[in-house]
MIZA-175900 format. One record per residue (C-alpha): x, y, z; residue in one letter; residue number from 1. Coordinates in nm, 4 decimals. Layout:
BEGIN
+----------+----------+----------+------+------+
|       xx |       yy |       zz | resn | resi |
+----------+----------+----------+------+------+
|        X |        Y |        Z |    a |  NUM |
...
+----------+----------+----------+------+------+
//
This chain:
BEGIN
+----------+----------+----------+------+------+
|       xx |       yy |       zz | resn | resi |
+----------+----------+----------+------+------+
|   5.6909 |  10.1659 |  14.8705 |    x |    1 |
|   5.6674 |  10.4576 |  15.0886 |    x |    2 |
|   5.6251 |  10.3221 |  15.4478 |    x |    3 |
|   5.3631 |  10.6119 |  15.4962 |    x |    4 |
|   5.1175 |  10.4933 |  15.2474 |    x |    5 |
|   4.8862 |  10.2432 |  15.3592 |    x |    6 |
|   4.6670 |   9.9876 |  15.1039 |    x |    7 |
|   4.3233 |   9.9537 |  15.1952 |    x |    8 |
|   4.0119 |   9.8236 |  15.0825 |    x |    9 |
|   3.6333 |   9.9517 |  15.1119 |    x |   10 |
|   3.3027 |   9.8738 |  15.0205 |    x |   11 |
|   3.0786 |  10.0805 |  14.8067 |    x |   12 |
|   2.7616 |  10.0484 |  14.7011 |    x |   13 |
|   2.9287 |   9.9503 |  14.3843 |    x |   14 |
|   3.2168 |   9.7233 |  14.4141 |    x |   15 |
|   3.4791 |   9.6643 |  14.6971 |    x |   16 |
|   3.7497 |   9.9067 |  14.6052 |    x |   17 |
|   4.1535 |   9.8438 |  14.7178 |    x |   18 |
|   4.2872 |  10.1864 |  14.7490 |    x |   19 |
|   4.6367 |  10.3206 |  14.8641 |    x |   20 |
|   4.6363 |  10.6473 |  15.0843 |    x |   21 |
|   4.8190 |  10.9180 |  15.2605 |    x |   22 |
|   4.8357 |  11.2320 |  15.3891 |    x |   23 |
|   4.7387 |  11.5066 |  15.6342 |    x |   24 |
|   4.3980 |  11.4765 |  15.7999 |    x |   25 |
|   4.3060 |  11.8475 |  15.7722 |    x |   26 |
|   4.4430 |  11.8163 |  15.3595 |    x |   27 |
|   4.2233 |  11.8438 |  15.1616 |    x |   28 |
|   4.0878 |  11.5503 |  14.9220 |    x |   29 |
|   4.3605 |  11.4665 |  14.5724 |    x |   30 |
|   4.2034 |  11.1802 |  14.3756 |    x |   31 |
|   4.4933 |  11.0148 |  14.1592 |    x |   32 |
|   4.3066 |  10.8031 |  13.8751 |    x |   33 |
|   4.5474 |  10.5644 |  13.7141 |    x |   34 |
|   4.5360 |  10.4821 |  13.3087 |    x |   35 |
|   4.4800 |  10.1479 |  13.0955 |    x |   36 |
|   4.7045 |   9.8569 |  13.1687 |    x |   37 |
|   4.8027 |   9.9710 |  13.4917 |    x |   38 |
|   4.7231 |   9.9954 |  13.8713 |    x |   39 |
|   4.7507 |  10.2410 |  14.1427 |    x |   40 |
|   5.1143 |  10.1424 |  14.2044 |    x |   41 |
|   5.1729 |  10.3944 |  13.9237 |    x |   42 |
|   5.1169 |  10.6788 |  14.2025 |    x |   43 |
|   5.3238 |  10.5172 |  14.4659 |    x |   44 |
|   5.5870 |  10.8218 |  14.4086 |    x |   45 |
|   5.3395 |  11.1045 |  14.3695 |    x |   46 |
|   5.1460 |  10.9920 |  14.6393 |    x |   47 |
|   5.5002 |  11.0241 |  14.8685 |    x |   48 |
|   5.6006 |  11.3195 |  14.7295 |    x |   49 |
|   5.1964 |  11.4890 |  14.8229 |    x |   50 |
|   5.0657 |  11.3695 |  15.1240 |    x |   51 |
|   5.2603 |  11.6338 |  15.3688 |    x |   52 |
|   4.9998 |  11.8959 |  15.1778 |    x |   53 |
|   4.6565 |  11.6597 |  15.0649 |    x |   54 |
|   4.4733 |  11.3697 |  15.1984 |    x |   55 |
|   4.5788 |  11.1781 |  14.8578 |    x |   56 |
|   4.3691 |  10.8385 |  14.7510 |    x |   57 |
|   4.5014 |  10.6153 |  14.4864 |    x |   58 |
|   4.2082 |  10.3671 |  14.3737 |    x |   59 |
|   4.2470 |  10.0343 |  14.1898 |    x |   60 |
|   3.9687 |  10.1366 |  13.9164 |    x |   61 |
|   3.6749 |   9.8576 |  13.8059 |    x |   62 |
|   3.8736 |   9.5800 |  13.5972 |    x |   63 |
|   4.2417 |   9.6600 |  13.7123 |    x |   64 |
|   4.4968 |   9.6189 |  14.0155 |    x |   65 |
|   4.3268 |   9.4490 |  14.3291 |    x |   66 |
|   3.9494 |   9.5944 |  14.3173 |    x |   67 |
|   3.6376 |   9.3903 |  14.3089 |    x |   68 |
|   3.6253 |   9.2053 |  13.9188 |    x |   69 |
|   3.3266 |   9.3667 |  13.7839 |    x |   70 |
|   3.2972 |   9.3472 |  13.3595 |    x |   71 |
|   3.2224 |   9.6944 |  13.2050 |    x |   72 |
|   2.9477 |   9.7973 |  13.0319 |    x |   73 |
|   3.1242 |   9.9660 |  12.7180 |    x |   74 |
|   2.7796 |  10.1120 |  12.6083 |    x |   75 |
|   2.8066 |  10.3615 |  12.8862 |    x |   76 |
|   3.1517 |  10.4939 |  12.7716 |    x |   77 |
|   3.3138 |  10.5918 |  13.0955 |    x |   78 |
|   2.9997 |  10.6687 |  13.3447 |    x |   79 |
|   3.0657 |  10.2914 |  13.4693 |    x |   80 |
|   3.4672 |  10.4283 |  13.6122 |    x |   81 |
|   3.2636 |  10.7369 |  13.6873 |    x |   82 |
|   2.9876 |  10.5965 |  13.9058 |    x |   83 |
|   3.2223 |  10.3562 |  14.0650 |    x |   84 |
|   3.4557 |  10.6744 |  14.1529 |    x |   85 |
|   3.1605 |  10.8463 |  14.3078 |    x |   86 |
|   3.0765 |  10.5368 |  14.4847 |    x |   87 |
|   3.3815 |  10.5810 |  14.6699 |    x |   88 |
|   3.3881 |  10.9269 |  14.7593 |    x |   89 |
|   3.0859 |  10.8545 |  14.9431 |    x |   90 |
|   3.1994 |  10.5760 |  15.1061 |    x |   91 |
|   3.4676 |  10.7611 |  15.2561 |    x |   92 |
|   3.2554 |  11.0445 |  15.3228 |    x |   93 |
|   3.5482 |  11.2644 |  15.1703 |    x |   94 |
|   3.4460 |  11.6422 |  15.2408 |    x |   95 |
|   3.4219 |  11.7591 |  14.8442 |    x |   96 |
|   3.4312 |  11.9257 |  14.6011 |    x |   97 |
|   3.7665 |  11.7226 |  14.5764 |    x |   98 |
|   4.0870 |  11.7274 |  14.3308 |    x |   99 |
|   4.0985 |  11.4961 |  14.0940 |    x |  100 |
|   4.3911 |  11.3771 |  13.8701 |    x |  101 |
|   4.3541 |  11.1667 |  13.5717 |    x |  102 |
|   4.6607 |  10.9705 |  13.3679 |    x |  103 |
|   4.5576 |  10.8753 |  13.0376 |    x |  104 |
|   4.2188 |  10.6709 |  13.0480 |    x |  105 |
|   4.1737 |  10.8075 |  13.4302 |    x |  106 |
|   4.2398 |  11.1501 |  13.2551 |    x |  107 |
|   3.8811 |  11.1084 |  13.0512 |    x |  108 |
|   3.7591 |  10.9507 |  13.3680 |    x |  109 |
|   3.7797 |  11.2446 |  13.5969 |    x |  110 |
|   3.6360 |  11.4831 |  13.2978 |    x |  111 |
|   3.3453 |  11.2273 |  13.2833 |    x |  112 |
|   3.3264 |  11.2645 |  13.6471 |    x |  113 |
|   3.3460 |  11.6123 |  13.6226 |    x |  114 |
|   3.0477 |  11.6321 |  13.3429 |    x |  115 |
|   2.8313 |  11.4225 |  13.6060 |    x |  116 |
|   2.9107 |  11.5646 |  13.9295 |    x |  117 |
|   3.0089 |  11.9052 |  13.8598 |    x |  118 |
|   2.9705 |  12.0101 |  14.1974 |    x |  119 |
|   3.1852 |  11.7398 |  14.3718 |    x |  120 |
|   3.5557 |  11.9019 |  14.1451 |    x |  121 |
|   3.7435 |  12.2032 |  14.2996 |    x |  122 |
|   4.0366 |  12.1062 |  14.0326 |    x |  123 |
|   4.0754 |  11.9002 |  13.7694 |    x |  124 |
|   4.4533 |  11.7854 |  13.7019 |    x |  125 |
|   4.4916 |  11.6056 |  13.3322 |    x |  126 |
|   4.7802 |  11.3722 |  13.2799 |    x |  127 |
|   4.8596 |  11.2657 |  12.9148 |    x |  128 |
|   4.4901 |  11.2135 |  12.9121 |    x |  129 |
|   4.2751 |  11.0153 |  12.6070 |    x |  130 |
|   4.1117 |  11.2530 |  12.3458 |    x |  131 |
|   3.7602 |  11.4144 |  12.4564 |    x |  132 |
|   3.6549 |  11.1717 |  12.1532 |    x |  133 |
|   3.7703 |  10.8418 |  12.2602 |    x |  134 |
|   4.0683 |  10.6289 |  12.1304 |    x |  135 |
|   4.1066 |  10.5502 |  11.7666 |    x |  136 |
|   3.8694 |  10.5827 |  11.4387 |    x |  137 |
|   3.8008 |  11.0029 |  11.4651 |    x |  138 |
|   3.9528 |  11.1975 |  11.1747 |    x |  139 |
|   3.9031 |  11.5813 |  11.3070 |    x |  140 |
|   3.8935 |  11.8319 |  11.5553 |    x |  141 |
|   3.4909 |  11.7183 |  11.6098 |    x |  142 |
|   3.5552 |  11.4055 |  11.6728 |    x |  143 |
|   3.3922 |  11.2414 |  11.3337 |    x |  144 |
|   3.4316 |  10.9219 |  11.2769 |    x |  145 |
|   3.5809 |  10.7438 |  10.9671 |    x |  146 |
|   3.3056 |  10.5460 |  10.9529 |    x |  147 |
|   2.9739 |  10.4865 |  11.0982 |    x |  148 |
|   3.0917 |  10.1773 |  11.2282 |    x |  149 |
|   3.3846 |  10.3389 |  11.4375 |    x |  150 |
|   3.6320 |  10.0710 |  11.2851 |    x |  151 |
|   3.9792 |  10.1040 |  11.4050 |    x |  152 |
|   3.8416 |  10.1060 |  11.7789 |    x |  153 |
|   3.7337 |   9.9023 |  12.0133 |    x |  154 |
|   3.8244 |   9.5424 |  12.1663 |    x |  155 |
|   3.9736 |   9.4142 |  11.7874 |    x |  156 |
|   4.2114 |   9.7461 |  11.7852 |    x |  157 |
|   4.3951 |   9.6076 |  12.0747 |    x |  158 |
|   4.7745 |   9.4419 |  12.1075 |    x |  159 |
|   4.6703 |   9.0994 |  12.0935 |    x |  160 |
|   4.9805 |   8.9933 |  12.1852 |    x |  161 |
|   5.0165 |   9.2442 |  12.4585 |    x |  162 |
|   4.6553 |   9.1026 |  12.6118 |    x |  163 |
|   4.8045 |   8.7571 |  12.6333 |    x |  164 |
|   5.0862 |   8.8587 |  12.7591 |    x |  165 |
|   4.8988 |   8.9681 |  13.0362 |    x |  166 |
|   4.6717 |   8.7330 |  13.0815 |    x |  167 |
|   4.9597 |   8.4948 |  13.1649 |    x |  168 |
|   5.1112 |   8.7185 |  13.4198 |    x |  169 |
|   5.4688 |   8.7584 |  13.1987 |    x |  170 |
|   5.7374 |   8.9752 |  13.3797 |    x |  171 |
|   6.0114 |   8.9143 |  13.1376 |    x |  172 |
|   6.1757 |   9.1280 |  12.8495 |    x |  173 |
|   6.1905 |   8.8434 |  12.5714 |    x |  174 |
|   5.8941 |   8.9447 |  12.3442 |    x |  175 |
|   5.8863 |   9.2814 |  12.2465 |    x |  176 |
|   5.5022 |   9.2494 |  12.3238 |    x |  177 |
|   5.5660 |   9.1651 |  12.7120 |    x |  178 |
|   5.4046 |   9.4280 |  12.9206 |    x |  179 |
|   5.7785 |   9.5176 |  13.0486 |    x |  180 |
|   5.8888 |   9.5905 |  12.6993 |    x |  181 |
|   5.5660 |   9.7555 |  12.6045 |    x |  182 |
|   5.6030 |  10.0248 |  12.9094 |    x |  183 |
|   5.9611 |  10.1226 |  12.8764 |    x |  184 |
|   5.8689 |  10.1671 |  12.4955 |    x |  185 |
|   5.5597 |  10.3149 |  12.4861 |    x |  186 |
|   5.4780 |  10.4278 |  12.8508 |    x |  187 |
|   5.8304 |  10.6116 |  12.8699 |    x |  188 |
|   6.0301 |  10.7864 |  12.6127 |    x |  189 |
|   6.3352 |  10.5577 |  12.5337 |    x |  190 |
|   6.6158 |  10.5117 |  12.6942 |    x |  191 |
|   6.4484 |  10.6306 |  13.0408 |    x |  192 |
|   6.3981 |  10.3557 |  13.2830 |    x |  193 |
|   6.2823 |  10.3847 |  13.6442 |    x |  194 |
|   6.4747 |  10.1295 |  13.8748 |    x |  195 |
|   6.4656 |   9.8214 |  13.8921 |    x |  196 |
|   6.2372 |   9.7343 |  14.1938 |    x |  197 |
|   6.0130 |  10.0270 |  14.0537 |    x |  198 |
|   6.0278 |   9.8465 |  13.7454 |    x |  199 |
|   5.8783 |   9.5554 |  13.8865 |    x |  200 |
|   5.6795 |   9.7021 |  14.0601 |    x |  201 |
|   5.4807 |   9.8569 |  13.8032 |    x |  202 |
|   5.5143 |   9.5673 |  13.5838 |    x |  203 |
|   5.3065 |   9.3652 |  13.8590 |    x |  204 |
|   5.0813 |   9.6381 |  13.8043 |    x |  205 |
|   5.0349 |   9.6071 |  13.4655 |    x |  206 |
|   4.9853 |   9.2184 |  13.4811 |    x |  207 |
|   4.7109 |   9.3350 |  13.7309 |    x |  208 |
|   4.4823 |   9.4125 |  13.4322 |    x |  209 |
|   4.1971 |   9.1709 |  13.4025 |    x |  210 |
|   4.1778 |   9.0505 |  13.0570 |    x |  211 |
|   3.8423 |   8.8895 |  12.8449 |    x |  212 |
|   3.5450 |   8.9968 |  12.6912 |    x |  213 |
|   3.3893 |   9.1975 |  13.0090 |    x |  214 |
|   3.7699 |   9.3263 |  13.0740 |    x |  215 |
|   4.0848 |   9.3864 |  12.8885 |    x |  216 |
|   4.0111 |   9.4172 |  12.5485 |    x |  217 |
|   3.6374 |   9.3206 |  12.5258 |    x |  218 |
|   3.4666 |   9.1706 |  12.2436 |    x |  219 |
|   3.4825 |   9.3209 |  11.8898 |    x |  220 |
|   3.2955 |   9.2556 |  11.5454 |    x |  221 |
|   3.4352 |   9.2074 |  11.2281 |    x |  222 |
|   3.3470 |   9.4465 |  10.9533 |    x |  223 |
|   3.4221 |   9.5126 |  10.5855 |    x |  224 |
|   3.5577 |   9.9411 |  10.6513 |    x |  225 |
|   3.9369 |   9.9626 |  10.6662 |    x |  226 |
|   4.1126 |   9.7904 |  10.9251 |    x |  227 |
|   3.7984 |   9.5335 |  10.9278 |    x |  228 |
|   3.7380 |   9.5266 |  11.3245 |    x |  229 |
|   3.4631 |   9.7735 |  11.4827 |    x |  230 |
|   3.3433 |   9.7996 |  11.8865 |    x |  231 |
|   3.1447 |   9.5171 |  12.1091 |    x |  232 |
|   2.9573 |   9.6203 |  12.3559 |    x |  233 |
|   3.1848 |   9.5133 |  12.6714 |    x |  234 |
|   3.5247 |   9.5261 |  12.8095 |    x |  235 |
|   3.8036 |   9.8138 |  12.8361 |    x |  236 |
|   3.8829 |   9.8697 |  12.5224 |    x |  237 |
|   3.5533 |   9.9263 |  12.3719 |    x |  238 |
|   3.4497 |  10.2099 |  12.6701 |    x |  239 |
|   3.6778 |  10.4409 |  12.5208 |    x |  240 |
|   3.5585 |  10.3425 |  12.1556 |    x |  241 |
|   3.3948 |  10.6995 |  12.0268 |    x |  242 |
|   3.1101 |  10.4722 |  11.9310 |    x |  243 |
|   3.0347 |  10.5469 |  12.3176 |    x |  244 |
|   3.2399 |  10.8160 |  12.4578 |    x |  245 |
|   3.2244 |  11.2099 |  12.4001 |    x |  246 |
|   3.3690 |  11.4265 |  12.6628 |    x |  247 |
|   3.2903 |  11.7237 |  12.5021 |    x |  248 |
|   3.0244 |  11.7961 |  12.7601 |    x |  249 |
|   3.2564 |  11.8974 |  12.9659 |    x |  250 |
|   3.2374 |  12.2944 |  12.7878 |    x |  251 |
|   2.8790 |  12.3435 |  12.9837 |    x |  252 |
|   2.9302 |  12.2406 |  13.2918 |    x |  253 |
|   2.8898 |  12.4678 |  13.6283 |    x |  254 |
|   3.0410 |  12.5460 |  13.8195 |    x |  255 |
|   3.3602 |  12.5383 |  13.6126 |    x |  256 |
|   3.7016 |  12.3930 |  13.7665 |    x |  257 |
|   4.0003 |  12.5387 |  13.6611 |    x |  258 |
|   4.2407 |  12.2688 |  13.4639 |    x |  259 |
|   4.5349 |  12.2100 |  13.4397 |    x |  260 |
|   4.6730 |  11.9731 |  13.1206 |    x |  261 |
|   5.0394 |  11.8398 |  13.1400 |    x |  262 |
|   5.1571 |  11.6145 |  12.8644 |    x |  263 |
|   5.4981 |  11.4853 |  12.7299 |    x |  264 |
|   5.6194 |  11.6407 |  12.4025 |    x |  265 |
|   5.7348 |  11.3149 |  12.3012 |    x |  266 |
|   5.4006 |  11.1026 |  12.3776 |    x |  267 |
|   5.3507 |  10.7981 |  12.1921 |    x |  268 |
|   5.0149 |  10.6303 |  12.2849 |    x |  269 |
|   4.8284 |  11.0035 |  12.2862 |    x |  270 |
|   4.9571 |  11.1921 |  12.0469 |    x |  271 |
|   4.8030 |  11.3743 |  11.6734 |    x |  272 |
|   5.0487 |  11.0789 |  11.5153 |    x |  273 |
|   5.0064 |  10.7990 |  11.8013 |    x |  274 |
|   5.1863 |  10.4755 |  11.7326 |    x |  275 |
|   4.8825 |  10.3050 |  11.9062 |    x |  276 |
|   4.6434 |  10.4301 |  11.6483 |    x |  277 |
|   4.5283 |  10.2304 |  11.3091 |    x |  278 |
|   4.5484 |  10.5578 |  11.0806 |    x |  279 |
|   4.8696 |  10.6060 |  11.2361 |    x |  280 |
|   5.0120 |  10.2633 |  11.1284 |    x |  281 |
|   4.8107 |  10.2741 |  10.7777 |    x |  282 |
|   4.9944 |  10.5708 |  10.7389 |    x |  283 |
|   5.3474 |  10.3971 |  10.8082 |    x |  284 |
|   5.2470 |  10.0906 |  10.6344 |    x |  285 |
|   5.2469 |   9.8689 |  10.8909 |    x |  286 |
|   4.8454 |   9.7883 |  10.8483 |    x |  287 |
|   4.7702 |   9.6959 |  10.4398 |    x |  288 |
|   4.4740 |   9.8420 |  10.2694 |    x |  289 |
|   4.4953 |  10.2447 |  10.4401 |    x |  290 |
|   4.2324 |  10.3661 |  10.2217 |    x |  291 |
|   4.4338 |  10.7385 |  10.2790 |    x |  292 |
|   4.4659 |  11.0578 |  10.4534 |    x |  293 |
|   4.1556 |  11.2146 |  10.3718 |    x |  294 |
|   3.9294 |  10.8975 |  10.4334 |    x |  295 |
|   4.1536 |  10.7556 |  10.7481 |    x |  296 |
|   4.3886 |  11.0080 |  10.8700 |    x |  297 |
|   4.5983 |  10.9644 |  11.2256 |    x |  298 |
|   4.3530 |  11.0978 |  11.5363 |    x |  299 |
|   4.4299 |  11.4378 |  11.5719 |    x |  300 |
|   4.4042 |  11.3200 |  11.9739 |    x |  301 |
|   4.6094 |  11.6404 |  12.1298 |    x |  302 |
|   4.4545 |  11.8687 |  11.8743 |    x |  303 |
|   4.1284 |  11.7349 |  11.9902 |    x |  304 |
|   4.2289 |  11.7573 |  12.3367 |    x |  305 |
|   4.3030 |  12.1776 |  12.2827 |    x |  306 |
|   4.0145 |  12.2422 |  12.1022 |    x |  307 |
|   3.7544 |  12.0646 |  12.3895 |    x |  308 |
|   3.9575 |  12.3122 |  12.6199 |    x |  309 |
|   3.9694 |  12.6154 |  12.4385 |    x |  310 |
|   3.6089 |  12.5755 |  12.4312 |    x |  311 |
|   3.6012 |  12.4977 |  12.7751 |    x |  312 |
|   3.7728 |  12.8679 |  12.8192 |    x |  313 |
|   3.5933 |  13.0697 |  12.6084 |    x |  314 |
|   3.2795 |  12.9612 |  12.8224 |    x |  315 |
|   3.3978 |  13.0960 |  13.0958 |    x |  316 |
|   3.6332 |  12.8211 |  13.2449 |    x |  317 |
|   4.0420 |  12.7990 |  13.2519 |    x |  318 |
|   4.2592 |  12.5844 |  13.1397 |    x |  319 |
|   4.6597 |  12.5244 |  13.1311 |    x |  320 |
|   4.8259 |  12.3432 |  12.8746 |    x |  321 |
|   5.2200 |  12.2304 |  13.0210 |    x |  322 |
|   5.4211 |  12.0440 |  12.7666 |    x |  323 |
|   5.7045 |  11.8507 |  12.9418 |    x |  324 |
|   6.0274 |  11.8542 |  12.6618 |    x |  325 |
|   6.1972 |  11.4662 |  12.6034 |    x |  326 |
|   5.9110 |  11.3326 |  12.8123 |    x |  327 |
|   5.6581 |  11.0732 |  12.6657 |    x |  328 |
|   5.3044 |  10.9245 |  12.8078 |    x |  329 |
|   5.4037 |  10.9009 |  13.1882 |    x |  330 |
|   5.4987 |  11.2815 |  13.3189 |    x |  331 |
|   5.4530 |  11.2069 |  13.6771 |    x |  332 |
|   5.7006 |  10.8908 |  13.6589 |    x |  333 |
|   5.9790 |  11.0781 |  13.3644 |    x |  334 |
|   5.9605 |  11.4021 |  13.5712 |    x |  335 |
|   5.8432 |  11.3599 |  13.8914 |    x |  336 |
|   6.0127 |  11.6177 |  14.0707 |    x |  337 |
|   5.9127 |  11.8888 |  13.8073 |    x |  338 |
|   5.5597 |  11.6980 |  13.7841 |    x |  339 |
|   5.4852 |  11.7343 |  14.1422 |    x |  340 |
|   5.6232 |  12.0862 |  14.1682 |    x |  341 |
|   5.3777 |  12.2327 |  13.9150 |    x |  342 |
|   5.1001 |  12.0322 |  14.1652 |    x |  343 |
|   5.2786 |  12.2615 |  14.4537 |    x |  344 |
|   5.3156 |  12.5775 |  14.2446 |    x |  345 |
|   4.8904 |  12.5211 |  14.1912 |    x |  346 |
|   4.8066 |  12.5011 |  14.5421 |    x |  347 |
|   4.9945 |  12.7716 |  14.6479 |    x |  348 |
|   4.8374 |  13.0207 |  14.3722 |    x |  349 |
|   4.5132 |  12.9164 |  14.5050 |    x |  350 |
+----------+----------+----------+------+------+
//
């Protein structure tokens, strides 16, 4: 790692928070908010690449990399991420508003964040984020469900095999469910592969991921609608059910931030046909029993994602949309150097 960034740790009035950070003194505040099933290590690179122009921070987020192990309360969507990432903007005393920039599950953090604490964003910067409507069981560009039970999301929609993989700390390639072969897979687009200390690296990150019912997945119920599991009321997985989360909000908010949206064309975790996705693998077959397109299509997640912003714009806000060609759910890792020039391009327009 960078021998400029530093790991720290500090209390809130929340949880104690580990944290890398970097940068300028008189930059001003960049908030990098990592995804699921990862840490902050993910930012290592951006973070080295952006501290000669902000005061980046990189923090371990509630259930993941080397915080304080507090469970989630899935009934409160994302606000539980969001208050904790308040939390420690005041206990830094950062000067705000700040930046904030949100990879996958952080992307839906910050725009919770940014429905709550208006005030506190000068930018928002979304990274393959989740759908406005959480992650699995919608079937249009409003976000309704499939059924009233939001099956298909939740703590049962999760890679079991994945979660144990993690829960006994595996850094090997021999299942195809390790978390190694699971992020060169699905967190890059195939064949690209960072290093192999990176590699590691990130892998450690990964393994970081506190697993259980309070954690990584949560609990789940069992229920007769198609695929026959539906959300609990704790852990990871079930916060960004849509039985709790709707980020559509975000279209009244004031003062409005400008965004900016960057995404790999090639995405396969958030995408309208996302391999991570029940009506997705109904679709292909690989789940029995797809009762069909018009009662359990794919997520339309990106379509939802375009639709939130265009909304977003025609209320008065502005909004971005950068598609990064041959790139899939990790733009700031595929293509860093384009990634963090777009970041540059941004500030200086401002």
């Amino acid at each position: 790692m960078d021998a400029r960034i530093e790991t720290k740790t500090i209390q809130t009035d929340r949880l104690l928070i580990s944290y890398l950070t970097a940068g300028v003194p008189e930059g001003e505040p960049l908030l990098l908010i990592h995804g699921n099933a990862s840490a902050n290590l993910f930012w290592d690179d951006t973070i080295a690449a952006l501290c000669d122009q902000y005061r980046v921070y990189a923090p371990d987020m509630r259930g993941y990399g080397a915080s304080e192990a507090l469970p989630l309360d899935a009934t409160r969507g994302l606000r539980d991420w969001s208050d904790d990432l308040y939390s420690f903007i005041r206990a830094l005393d950062l000067p705000t508003p700040v930046h904030l920039a949100g990879w996958s599950l952080g992307g839906g953090i910050v725009m919770q964040f940014a429905i709550d604490h208006p005030q506190e964003v000068r930018s928002l910067i979304l990274i393959a984020p989740m759908s406005p409507y959480g992650f699995g069981g919608t079937k249009d560009l409003a976000g309704t469900p499939c059924y009233s039970s939001f099956s298909g999301s939740g703590g049962g929609a999760a890679n079991s095999e994945l979660v144990k993989r993690i829960a006994a700390k595996d850094m090997g390639n021999e299942s195809p469910s390790s978390p190694r072969n699971v992020m060169n897979q699905l967190y890059f687009k195939p064949p690209f592969q960072v290093d192999s200390e990176r590699e590691d690296r990130y892998v450690s990150a990964i393994i970081s991921t506190r697993t259980g019912e309070g954690f990584y997945p949560g609990a789940f119920e069992y229920v007769n609608d198609w695929p026959g599991v539906a959300p609990g009321t704790t852990g990871i997985t079930n916060a960004i059910s849509p039985k709790y989360v709707n980020l559509s909000g975000i279209v009244q908010i004031e003062p409005k931030c400008p965004i900016l949206w960057i995404r790999g064309a090639d995405d396969a975790i958030v995408s309208d046909q996302s391999l991570a996705d029940f009506g997705t693998l109904g679709k292909l077959g690989y789940v029995p029993g797809w009762p069909g397109e018009d009662e359990y299509p794919p997520q339309p997640m990106v379509s939802q994602i375009r639709d939130v912003l265009e909304q977003y714009q025609r209320a008065g806000g502005s909004y971005q949309e950068i598609v990064m060609e041959n790139v899939g759910h990790a733009p700031h890792i595929e293509k860093a150097e384009e990634f963090v020039e777009l970041i540059r391009k941004r500030r200086r327009l401002r």
